[in-house]
N, C-alpha and C positions, 0 to 999 in steps of 0.2 A: 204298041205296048198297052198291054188291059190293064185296069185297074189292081187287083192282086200283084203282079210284077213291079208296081210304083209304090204299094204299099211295104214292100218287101225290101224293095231297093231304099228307101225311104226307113225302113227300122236298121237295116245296116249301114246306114250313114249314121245314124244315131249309135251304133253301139259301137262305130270306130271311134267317135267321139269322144263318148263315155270310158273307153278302155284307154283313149290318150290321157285325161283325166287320173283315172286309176293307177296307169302307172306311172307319171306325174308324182300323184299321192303316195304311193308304195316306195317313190326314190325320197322323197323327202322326208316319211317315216325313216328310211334304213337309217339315211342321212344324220339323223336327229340322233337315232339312237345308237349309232356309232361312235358320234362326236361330243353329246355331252358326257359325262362323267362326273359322280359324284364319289370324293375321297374323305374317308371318315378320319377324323378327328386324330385317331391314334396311326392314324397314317403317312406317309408320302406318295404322289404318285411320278412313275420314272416316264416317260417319252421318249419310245425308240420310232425314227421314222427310218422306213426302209430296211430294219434290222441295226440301225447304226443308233446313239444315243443322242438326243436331242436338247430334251430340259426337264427338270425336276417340279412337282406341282404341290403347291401345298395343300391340306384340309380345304374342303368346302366345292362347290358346282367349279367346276372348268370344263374345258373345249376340248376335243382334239382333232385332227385331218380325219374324214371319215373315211367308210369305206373301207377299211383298212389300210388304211396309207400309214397312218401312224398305231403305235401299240403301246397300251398302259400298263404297267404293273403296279399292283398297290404294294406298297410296301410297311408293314408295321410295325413302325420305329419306334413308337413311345409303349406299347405291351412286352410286358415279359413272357418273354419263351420259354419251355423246358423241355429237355432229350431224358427218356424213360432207359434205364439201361438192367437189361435181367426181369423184365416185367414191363406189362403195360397199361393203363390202368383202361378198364374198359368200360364201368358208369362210375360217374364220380358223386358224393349226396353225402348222407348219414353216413352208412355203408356202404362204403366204395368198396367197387370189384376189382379184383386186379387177374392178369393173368401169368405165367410165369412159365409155365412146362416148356415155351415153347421160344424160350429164349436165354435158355439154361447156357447156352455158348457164349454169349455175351458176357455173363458174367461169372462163368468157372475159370479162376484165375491158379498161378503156378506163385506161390510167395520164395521169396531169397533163401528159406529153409528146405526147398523143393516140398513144400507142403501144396495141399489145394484149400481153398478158401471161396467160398459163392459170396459172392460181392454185389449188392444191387444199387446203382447211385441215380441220380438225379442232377443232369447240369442245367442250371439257369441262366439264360441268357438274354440279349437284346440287340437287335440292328442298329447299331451308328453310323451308318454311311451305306447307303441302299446302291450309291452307283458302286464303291467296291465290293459288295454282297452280291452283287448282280453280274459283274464283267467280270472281277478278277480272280474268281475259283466258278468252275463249273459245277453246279449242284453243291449251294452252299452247305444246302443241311445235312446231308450224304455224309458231305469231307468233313463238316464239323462232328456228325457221330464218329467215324473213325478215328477223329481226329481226337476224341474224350476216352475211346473205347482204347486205345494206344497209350497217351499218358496215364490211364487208371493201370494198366498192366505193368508200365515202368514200374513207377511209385510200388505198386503193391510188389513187384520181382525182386525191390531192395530191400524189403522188409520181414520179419520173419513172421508169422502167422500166428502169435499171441499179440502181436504189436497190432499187427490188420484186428485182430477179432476184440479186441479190448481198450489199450490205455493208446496206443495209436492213431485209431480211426480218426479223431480232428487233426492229427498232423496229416493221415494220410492227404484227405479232404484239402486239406490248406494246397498242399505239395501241390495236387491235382490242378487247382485254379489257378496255381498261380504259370503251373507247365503250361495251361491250356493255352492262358492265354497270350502264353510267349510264342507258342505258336501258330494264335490268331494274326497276331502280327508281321508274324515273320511270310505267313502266307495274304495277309492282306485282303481278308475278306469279311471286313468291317463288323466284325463279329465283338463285343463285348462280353466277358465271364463275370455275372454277377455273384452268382456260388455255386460250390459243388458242393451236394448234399447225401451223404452214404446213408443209403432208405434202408437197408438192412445186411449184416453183415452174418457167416455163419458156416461153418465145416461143411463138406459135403456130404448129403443124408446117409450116406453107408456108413460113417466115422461119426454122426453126430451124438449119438450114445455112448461111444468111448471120450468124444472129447471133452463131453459136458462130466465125465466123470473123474478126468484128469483136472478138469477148473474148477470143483466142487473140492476137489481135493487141494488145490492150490490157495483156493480159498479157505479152508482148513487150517491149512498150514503157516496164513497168512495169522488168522486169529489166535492161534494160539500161541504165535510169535508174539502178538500186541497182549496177549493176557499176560506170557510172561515177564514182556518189560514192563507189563504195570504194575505188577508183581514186584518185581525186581525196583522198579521207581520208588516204590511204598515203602520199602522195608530197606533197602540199603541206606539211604538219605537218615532215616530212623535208627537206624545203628551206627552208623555216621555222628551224629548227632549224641548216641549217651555213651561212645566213645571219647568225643571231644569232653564230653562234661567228666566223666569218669578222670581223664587226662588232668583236667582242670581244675579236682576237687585235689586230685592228688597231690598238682603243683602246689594249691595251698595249702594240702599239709603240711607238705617238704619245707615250704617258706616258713608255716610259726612254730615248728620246729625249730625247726633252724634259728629263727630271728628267737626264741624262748632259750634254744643253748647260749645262744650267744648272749642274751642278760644274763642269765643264770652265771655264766662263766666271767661275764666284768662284775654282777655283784661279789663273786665269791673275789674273785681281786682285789675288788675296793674289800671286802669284809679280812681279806687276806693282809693287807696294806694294813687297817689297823691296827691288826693281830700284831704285827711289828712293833709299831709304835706304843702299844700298852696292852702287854697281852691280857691281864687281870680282867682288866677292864673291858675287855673286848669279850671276855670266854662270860665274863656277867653277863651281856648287854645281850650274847646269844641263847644264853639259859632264857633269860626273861622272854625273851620274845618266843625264843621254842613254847615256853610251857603256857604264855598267853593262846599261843595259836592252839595249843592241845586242849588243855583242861575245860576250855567247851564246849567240846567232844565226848569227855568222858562222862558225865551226868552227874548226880551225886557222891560228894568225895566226904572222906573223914581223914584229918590229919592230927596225928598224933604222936607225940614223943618217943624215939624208940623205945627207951629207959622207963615207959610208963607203965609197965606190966600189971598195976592195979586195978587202973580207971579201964583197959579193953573187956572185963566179963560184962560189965555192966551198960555197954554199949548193944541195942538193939540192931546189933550188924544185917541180922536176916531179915528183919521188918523192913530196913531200906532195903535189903537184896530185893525182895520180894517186890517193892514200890517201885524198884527200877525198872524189875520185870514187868 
């Protein structure tokens, strides 16, 4: 054996060496980074080993079997989720983009009046239980969009399409979370409905120019309903009102009337009664008072004898005429 053949034999013993080394090194790298795992904060992590369900891992560094022997899912319990229905939003910022042409099926709906109605929502949700998110419906998010895209069709099938496009939308919306989530339960896939939110609501664009001019008109008709009860508010209560007092002035004429006949008619009784008992004296006592209450009334008087036919020429009758005038 010559020198080159030793020096030869001699470097490939050294690099059997070094590759035992290396891959040594390269299983305990794989090793390391198959088995630790880091699970953030708004997480849980699930542990299937062998395909089967092992233990659930909280926040922070943990282990697992490497190699793949066992399998992690992070699961994000404590963030809110949302399902985009009729659009999607594609940068979200100042002005967020949305897209929508191409998800028009989603959300053209058939309302209880057999009208159509383009319906765009928003369901918000969260994981409560990541092992029945994970085992007990296959492709949770899948069955949960069909499963929003289903109840929003009920709900809006019962209702007639002024209801959908206007004073109903929060019921629709309510109805919606609260179906949904009857049927998060009943399917068991640890699903929570925190709200359903109708992003926009609106006739389909062939009818949308007849409809906006049937609700402009509705609106219309609405106001000029409210102008005339207030109208009507104003002035009937108002007439109401100088009918009562009208009413009211009249009772009280009728009353002293009334209560002035009826002195009048016991004075002239009692003045009647006296007349009985002294008529002379009774037809005085009525002169006297008649002519008290007259003569002053009359202004300047002259009283004179009838038999005095001498003393009237020389009386300045037209001087007081004249002074009375």
């Amino acid at each position: 054996m010559n020198e080159q053949e030793l020096q030869l034999r001699q470097t490939l013993e050294k690099l059997r060496k070094n590759s035992k080394k290396v891959i040594i090194g390269l299983i305990v790298l794989i090793a390391l980074a198959t088995s630790v795992k880091t699970i953030g904060p708004e997480q849980e992590g699930v542990v299937l080993m062998f395909g089967k369900y092992n233990r659930t891992l909280q926040p922070g560094l943990n282990f697992i079997a490497p190699f793949g022997l066992e399998k992690l899912y992070k699961i994000p319990v404590q963030r809110q989720l949302k399902q985009e229905f009729g659009f999607r939003t594609i940068e979200a910022g100042t002005r967020t983009r949305y897209a929508k042409d191409e998800y028009r099926d989603e959300s053209l709906m058939l309302t209880g009046d057999l009208n159509l109605a383009d319906v765009e929502w928003v369901v918000q949700y969260r994981i409560v239980n990541s092992f029945d998110y994970l085992f007990k419906v296959r492709d949770a998010e899948d069955a949960l969009h069909d499963m929003s895209e289903a109840a929003m069709r009920k709900i809006v099938g019962d209702r007639t399409v002024n209801e959908v496009l206007t004073v109903g939308r929060q019921e629709v919306a309510t109805s919606v979370e609260v179906l949904l989530q009857r049927m998060c339960d009943e399917y068991e896939n640890g699903i929570r409905i925190d709200q359903v939110v109708l992003q926009d609501v609106n006739p389909p664009d062939p009818v949308k120019a007849s409809f906006n001019a049937v609700n402009e008109a509705q609106q219309e008709r609405e106001t000029l309903i409210n102008r005339a009860e207030s109208e009507y508010n104003r002035v009937i209560p108002r007439a109401r009102g100088e009918a009562q007092e009208t009413i009211q002035r009249a009772e009280g004429y009728a009353l002293s009337r009334v209560n002035r006949a009826t002195g009048e008619a016991d004075r002239f009784n009692s003045l009647y009664t006296e007349y009985i008992r002294a008529p002379e004296v009774t037809k005085k006592r009525i002169y006297l008072e008649t002519m008290e209450r007259l003569l002053p009334t009359i202004g300047n008087k002259v009283i004179i004898d009838e038999n005095g036919t001498n003393v009237l020429p020389l009386l300045n009758l037209d001087g007081i005429r004249e002074l009375d005038n």
